[in-house]
N, C-alpha and C positions, 0 to 999 in steps of 0.2 A: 782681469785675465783676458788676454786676444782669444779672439775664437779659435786662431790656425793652432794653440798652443795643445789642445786637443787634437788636432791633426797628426802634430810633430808627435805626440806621448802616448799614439794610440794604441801601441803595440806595446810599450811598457802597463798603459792601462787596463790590457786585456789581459797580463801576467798577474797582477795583483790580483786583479776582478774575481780569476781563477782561484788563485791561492793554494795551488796543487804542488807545482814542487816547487821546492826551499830555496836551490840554487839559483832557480830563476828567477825567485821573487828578489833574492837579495842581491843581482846582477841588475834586476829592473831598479830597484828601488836605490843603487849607488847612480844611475845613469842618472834617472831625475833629478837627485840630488848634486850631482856634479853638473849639471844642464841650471841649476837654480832654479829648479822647477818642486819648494817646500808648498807652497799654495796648491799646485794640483796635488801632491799627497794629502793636505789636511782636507781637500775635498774625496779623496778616497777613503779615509779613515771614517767617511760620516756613511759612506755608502756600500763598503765591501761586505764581505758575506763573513760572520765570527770567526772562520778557520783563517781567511786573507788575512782578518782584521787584527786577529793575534799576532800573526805571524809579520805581518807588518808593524805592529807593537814592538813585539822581541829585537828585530833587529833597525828599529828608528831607536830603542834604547841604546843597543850597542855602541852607535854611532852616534850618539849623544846628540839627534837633532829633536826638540822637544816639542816643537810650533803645532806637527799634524796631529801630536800627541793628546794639547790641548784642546785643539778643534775639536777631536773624538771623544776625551770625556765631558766637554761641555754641552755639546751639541747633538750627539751621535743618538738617535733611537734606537729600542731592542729590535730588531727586521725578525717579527712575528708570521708564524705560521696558523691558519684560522680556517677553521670549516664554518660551513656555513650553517648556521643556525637555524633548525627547523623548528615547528611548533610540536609541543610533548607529545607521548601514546594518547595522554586523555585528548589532544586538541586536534589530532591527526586521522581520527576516525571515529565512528561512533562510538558513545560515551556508554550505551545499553545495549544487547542485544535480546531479544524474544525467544525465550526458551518455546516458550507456549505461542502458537496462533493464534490473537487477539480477532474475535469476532470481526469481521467486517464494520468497518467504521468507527471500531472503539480500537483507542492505546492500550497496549501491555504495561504500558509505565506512567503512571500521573504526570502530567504534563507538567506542574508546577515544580515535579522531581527533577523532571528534566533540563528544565530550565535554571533550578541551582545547579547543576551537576555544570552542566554546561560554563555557569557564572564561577564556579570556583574554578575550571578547566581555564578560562581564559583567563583571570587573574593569578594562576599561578603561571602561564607562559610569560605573560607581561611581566611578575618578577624577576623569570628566568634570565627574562631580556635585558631587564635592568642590571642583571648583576652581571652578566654577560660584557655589558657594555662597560661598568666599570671596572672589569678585570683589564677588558682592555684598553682602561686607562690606564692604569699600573704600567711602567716601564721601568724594567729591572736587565738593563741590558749589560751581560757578563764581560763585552770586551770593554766598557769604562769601568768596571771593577778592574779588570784584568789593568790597566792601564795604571790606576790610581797603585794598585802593589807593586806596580813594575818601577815606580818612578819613586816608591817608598824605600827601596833597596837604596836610592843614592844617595837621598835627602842629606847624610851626614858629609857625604863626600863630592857632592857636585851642587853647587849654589846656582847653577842653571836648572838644576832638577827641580831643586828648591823654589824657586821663582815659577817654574812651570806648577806646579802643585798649590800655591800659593793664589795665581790665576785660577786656577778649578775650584778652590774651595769658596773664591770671592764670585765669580762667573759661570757655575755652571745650571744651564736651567732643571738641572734636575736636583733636587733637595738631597736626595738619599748619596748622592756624587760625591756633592759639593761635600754632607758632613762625613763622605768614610776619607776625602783628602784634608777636611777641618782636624778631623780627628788625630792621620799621619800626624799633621804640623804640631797641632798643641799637645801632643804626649811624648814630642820629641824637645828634652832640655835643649842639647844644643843648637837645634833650630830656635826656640823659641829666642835661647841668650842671641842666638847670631842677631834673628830679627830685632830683637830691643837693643842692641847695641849699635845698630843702623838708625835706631831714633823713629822705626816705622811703628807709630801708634795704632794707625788707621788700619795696618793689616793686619797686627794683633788683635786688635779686639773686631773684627772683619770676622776672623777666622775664630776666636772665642765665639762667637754668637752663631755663625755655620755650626760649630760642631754639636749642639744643640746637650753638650755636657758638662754639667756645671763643676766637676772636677777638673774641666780644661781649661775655664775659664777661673777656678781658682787662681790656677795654676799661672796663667797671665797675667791675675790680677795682682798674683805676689811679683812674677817678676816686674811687674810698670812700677810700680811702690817701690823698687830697691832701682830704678830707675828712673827716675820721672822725669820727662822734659823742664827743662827750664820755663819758670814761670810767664816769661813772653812769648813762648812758643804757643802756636795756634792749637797745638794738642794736648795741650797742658790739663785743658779743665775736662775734656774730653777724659782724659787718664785718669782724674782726678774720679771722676764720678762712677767712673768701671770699678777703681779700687774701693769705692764706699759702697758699689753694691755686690762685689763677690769677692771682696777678698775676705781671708780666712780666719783672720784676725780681728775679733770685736774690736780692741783697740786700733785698730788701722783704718777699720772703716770710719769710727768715729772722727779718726783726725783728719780722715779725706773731709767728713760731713761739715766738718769744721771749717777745713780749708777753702771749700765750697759756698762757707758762709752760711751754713746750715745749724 
Protein backbone atom coordinates (compact mmCIF):
# COMPACT_ATOMS: atom_id res chain seq x y z
CA UNK A 1 0.00 0.00 0.00
CA UNK A 2 1.53 3.86 -1.09
CA UNK A 3 1.93 5.77 1.87
CA UNK A 4 -0.16 8.83 0.12
CA UNK A 5 -3.15 6.12 0.30
CA UNK A 6 -3.56 7.08 3.87
CA UNK A 7 -3.51 10.68 2.99
CA UNK A 8 -6.25 10.32 0.23
CA UNK A 9 -8.64 7.83 3.03
CA UNK A 10 -7.97 10.06 5.87
CA UNK A 11 -11.21 11.47 6.45
CA UNK A 12 -13.10 8.23 5.54
CA UNK A 13 -10.53 6.71 8.15
CA UNK A 14 -11.35 9.07 10.92
CA UNK A 15 -15.35 8.10 10.26
CA UNK A 16 -14.81 4.47 10.84
CA UNK A 17 -12.07 5.02 13.65
CA UNK A 18 -15.17 7.00 15.26
CA UNK A 19 -17.82 4.62 14.55
CA UNK A 20 -20.60 7.06 15.95
CA UNK A 21 -23.07 7.45 13.25
CA UNK A 22 -24.26 4.72 10.98
CA UNK A 23 -24.77 6.97 7.98
CA UNK A 24 -21.60 8.01 7.89
CA UNK A 25 -19.81 5.10 8.35
CA UNK A 26 -21.67 3.51 5.66
CA UNK A 27 -21.13 6.74 3.17
CA UNK A 28 -17.31 6.21 4.12
CA UNK A 29 -17.21 2.74 3.87
CA UNK A 30 -19.04 2.62 0.01
CA UNK A 31 -16.46 5.49 -0.94
CA UNK A 32 -13.30 3.15 -0.08
CA UNK A 33 -14.81 0.49 -1.62
CA UNK A 34 -15.63 2.27 -4.79
CA UNK A 35 -12.06 3.96 -4.70
CA UNK A 36 -10.57 0.08 -4.41
CA UNK A 37 -9.40 0.80 -1.35
CA UNK A 38 -10.56 -3.46 0.37
CA UNK A 39 -6.80 -3.45 1.84
CA UNK A 40 -7.02 -0.20 3.90
CA UNK A 41 -10.45 -1.64 5.34
CA UNK A 42 -8.97 -5.00 6.23
CA UNK A 43 -6.54 -2.86 7.96
CA UNK A 44 -9.34 -0.96 9.86
CA UNK A 45 -11.14 -4.01 10.88
CA UNK A 46 -7.67 -5.23 12.87
CA UNK A 47 -7.67 -1.72 14.64
CA UNK A 48 -11.19 -0.09 15.19
CA UNK A 49 -12.80 0.20 18.43
CA UNK A 50 -15.74 -2.97 18.85
CA UNK A 51 -18.85 -0.49 18.18
CA UNK A 52 -16.81 0.85 14.49
CA UNK A 53 -15.79 -2.79 14.21
CA UNK A 54 -19.29 -4.09 14.31
CA UNK A 55 -20.74 -1.68 12.55
CA UNK A 56 -18.27 -2.12 9.89
CA UNK A 57 -19.00 -5.96 10.05
CA UNK A 58 -22.84 -5.35 9.34
CA UNK A 59 -22.58 -3.50 6.63
CA UNK A 60 -19.22 -5.05 4.64
CA UNK A 61 -21.84 -8.11 5.12
CA UNK A 62 -24.52 -6.37 3.18
CA UNK A 63 -22.46 -5.59 0.50
CA UNK A 64 -21.06 -8.74 0.33
CA UNK A 65 -17.26 -7.72 0.38
CA UNK A 66 -15.62 -10.59 2.60
CA UNK A 67 -11.61 -9.69 2.28
CA UNK A 68 -11.66 -7.09 5.70
CA UNK A 69 -13.98 -9.61 6.96
CA UNK A 70 -11.27 -12.23 7.11
CA UNK A 71 -8.39 -10.08 8.10
CA UNK A 72 -10.63 -9.21 11.33
CA UNK A 73 -11.28 -12.62 12.29
CA UNK A 74 -7.96 -13.92 11.55
CA UNK A 75 -5.87 -11.40 12.95
CA UNK A 76 -7.87 -8.90 14.84
CA UNK A 77 -6.97 -8.75 18.80
CA UNK A 78 -9.62 -8.23 21.75
CA UNK A 79 -8.43 -3.98 22.28
CA UNK A 80 -8.40 -4.60 26.16
CA UNK A 81 -9.02 -2.26 28.82
CA UNK A 82 -6.34 -2.73 32.02
CA UNK A 83 -5.43 -1.03 35.30
CA UNK A 84 -2.69 -1.27 36.54
CA UNK A 85 -1.67 -3.75 38.92
CA UNK A 86 -0.53 -2.98 42.25
CA UNK A 87 0.84 -5.13 44.91
CA UNK A 88 -2.17 -6.60 47.60
CA UNK A 89 -3.29 -5.03 51.22
CA UNK A 90 -0.77 -7.56 52.75
CA UNK A 91 2.22 -6.37 50.33
CA UNK A 92 1.20 -2.49 50.39
CA UNK A 93 1.68 -1.83 53.93
CA UNK A 94 2.75 -3.15 56.99
CA UNK A 95 1.79 -6.72 57.50
CA UNK A 96 1.43 -5.94 61.85
CA UNK A 97 0.67 -3.38 63.80
CA UNK A 98 1.59 -2.68 67.88
CA UNK A 99 -1.21 -2.67 69.86
CA UNK A 100 1.02 -2.51 72.76
CA UNK A 101 4.37 -0.26 73.05
CA UNK A 102 7.24 -2.90 72.84
CA UNK A 103 9.94 -1.73 75.36
CA UNK A 104 12.63 0.08 73.85
CA UNK A 105 14.74 -2.19 71.63
CA UNK A 106 12.51 -5.25 71.85
CA UNK A 107 9.81 -6.24 68.76
CA UNK A 108 6.11 -6.52 69.64
CA UNK A 109 6.18 -9.41 67.08
CA UNK A 110 8.85 -12.35 66.76
CA UNK A 111 10.82 -11.42 64.16
CA UNK A 112 10.72 -15.00 62.49
CA UNK A 113 6.71 -14.23 62.47
CA UNK A 114 7.51 -11.68 60.59
CA UNK A 115 9.37 -12.78 58.30
CA UNK A 116 6.72 -15.65 57.21
CA UNK A 117 4.19 -13.17 57.20
CA UNK A 118 6.00 -11.20 54.90
CA UNK A 119 7.12 -14.49 52.70
CA UNK A 120 3.70 -15.74 52.20
CA UNK A 121 2.60 -11.74 51.32
CA UNK A 122 5.04 -11.88 48.52
CA UNK A 123 4.29 -15.16 47.17
CA UNK A 124 0.84 -14.59 47.02
CA UNK A 125 1.26 -11.14 45.00
CA UNK A 126 3.63 -13.00 42.56
CA UNK A 127 0.71 -15.51 41.95
CA UNK A 128 -1.56 -12.74 41.75
CA UNK A 129 0.86 -11.71 38.88
CA UNK A 130 1.11 -14.67 37.34
CA UNK A 131 -2.50 -15.23 36.91
CA UNK A 132 -2.92 -11.57 35.91
CA UNK A 133 -0.68 -12.07 33.13
CA UNK A 134 -2.33 -15.06 31.78
CA UNK A 135 -5.74 -13.58 31.82
CA UNK A 136 -4.14 -11.37 29.62
CA UNK A 137 -3.19 -13.86 27.55
CA UNK A 138 -6.73 -14.96 26.82
CA UNK A 139 -8.11 -13.14 23.82
CA UNK A 140 -11.71 -13.57 23.42
CA UNK A 141 -12.46 -10.70 21.21
CA UNK A 142 -16.45 -10.41 20.43
CA UNK A 143 -16.09 -8.66 17.07
CA UNK A 144 -14.39 -11.97 15.41
CA UNK A 145 -17.32 -13.72 17.02
CA UNK A 146 -19.52 -11.24 15.78
CA UNK A 147 -17.97 -11.83 12.34
CA UNK A 148 -17.76 -15.67 12.21
CA UNK A 149 -22.25 -15.39 12.98
CA UNK A 150 -22.53 -12.78 10.53
CA UNK A 151 -20.92 -14.76 7.76
CA UNK A 152 -22.79 -18.06 9.16
CA UNK A 153 -26.22 -16.49 8.10
CA UNK A 154 -24.96 -16.93 4.31
CA UNK A 155 -22.99 -19.96 4.25
CA UNK A 156 -26.10 -21.66 2.45
CA UNK A 157 -26.66 -19.06 -0.02
CA UNK A 158 -23.31 -17.18 -0.84
CA UNK A 159 -20.28 -19.58 -1.70
CA UNK A 160 -18.23 -16.25 -1.33
CA UNK A 161 -19.21 -16.36 2.22
CA UNK A 162 -18.50 -19.83 2.25
CA UNK A 163 -14.77 -19.48 1.04
CA UNK A 164 -14.35 -16.59 3.37
CA UNK A 165 -15.32 -18.80 6.50
CA UNK A 166 -13.48 -21.63 5.09
CA UNK A 167 -10.26 -19.14 5.15
CA UNK A 168 -10.83 -18.42 9.15
CA UNK A 169 -11.33 -21.81 10.14
CA UNK A 170 -7.90 -23.04 8.12
CA UNK A 171 -5.88 -19.35 9.02
CA UNK A 172 -6.92 -17.80 11.82
CA UNK A 173 -4.41 -17.45 14.67
CA UNK A 174 -6.59 -17.73 17.18
CA UNK A 175 -7.81 -21.39 18.05
CA UNK A 176 -11.08 -20.54 19.75
CA UNK A 177 -12.04 -18.55 15.85
CA UNK A 178 -10.78 -20.73 13.87
CA UNK A 179 -12.95 -23.90 15.66
CA UNK A 180 -16.53 -21.62 16.16
CA UNK A 181 -15.95 -21.06 11.94
CA UNK A 182 -14.75 -25.00 11.78
CA UNK A 183 -17.72 -25.69 13.65
CA UNK A 184 -20.35 -23.23 11.18
CA UNK A 185 -18.72 -25.34 8.06
CA UNK A 186 -18.87 -29.12 9.45
CA UNK A 187 -22.47 -29.07 10.91
CA UNK A 188 -23.63 -27.52 7.86
CA UNK A 189 -24.76 -30.76 5.21
CA UNK A 190 -24.91 -28.51 2.38
CA UNK A 191 -21.63 -26.90 2.72
CA UNK A 192 -20.03 -29.82 3.61
CA UNK A 193 -21.84 -31.86 0.13
CA UNK A 194 -21.04 -28.49 -1.83
CA UNK A 195 -17.28 -28.76 -0.56
CA UNK A 196 -16.88 -32.71 -1.31
CA UNK A 197 -18.41 -32.45 -4.51
CA UNK A 198 -15.54 -29.86 -5.49
CA UNK A 199 -13.08 -32.81 -4.82
CA UNK A 200 -11.59 -30.36 -1.83
CA UNK A 201 -10.20 -33.08 0.47
CA UNK A 202 -7.60 -30.83 2.02
CA UNK A 203 -10.25 -28.37 3.27
CA UNK A 204 -12.53 -30.94 4.62
CA UNK A 205 -10.66 -32.56 6.78
CA UNK A 206 -8.57 -28.87 7.35
CA UNK A 207 -11.68 -27.95 8.81
CA UNK A 208 -12.77 -31.53 10.57
CA UNK A 209 -9.49 -31.15 12.71
CA UNK A 210 -10.15 -27.09 13.55
CA UNK A 211 -13.39 -27.79 14.87
CA UNK A 212 -11.80 -29.76 17.49
CA UNK A 213 -15.38 -32.14 17.50
CA UNK A 214 -15.36 -35.42 16.80
CA UNK A 215 -18.99 -35.42 15.58
CA UNK A 216 -17.93 -33.14 12.82
CA UNK A 217 -15.41 -34.95 11.75
CA UNK A 218 -17.67 -37.98 11.63
CA UNK A 219 -19.68 -36.27 9.93
CA UNK A 220 -16.93 -35.76 7.00
CA UNK A 221 -15.64 -38.69 7.40
CA UNK A 222 -19.05 -40.27 6.14
CA UNK A 223 -19.36 -37.82 3.55
CA UNK A 224 -15.31 -38.63 1.89
CA UNK A 225 -16.41 -42.57 2.00
CA UNK A 226 -19.58 -41.83 -0.15
CA UNK A 227 -17.12 -39.90 -2.13
CA UNK A 228 -13.69 -40.62 -2.54
CA UNK A 229 -11.36 -39.33 -4.87
CA UNK A 230 -10.16 -41.56 -7.49
CA UNK A 231 -7.56 -43.62 -6.60
CA UNK A 232 -4.64 -41.62 -8.59
CA UNK A 233 -5.70 -38.59 -7.08
CA UNK A 234 -2.99 -37.21 -4.64
CA UNK A 235 -5.84 -37.05 -1.86
CA UNK A 236 -6.89 -40.33 -2.20
CA UNK A 237 -4.89 -41.88 0.61
CA UNK A 238 -5.14 -38.67 2.61
CA UNK A 239 -9.19 -39.49 2.61
CA UNK A 240 -8.51 -42.95 2.97
CA UNK A 241 -6.92 -42.66 6.48
CA UNK A 242 -9.47 -39.92 7.82
CA UNK A 243 -12.23 -42.39 6.96
CA UNK A 244 -10.35 -45.33 9.02
CA UNK A 245 -9.89 -43.04 11.88
CA UNK A 246 -13.29 -41.41 12.41
CA UNK A 247 -15.78 -42.70 10.50
CA UNK A 248 -18.79 -44.15 12.17
CA UNK A 249 -18.89 -47.32 10.79
CA UNK A 250 -16.71 -50.23 12.27
CA UNK A 251 -17.03 -51.77 8.92
CA UNK A 252 -15.83 -48.62 6.92
CA UNK A 253 -13.02 -48.12 8.84
CA UNK A 254 -11.87 -51.48 8.41
CA UNK A 255 -12.15 -51.38 4.75
CA UNK A 256 -10.37 -47.99 4.67
CA UNK A 257 -7.52 -49.98 6.89
CA UNK A 258 -7.72 -52.40 4.36
CA UNK A 259 -7.40 -50.12 1.63
CA UNK A 260 -4.52 -48.53 3.17
CA UNK A 261 -2.86 -51.80 3.36
CA UNK A 262 -3.36 -52.32 6.82
Amino acid sequence: MELQTFVKCAPEIAILMEGNVERDILQALDDLIAAGEVEMLSHLMLIGTEISARRMTDALIQREVFEPLVAGACLRREIKRTAPIGVSALGGRAIFRDFEAPEEGEAAIPEHIIEEAEAISHAADQSRRIADRHKAGLDRDPVRQHIVERLGELLNTSEPAMEAMITIARASVWEETARAAAMKLGSNSIVVGRVSRAGRVDDMIAVGDASASEAVRRMIARTLAESMPAASDPSYRVALEYVSEHHPSESHRRAAQQALGG
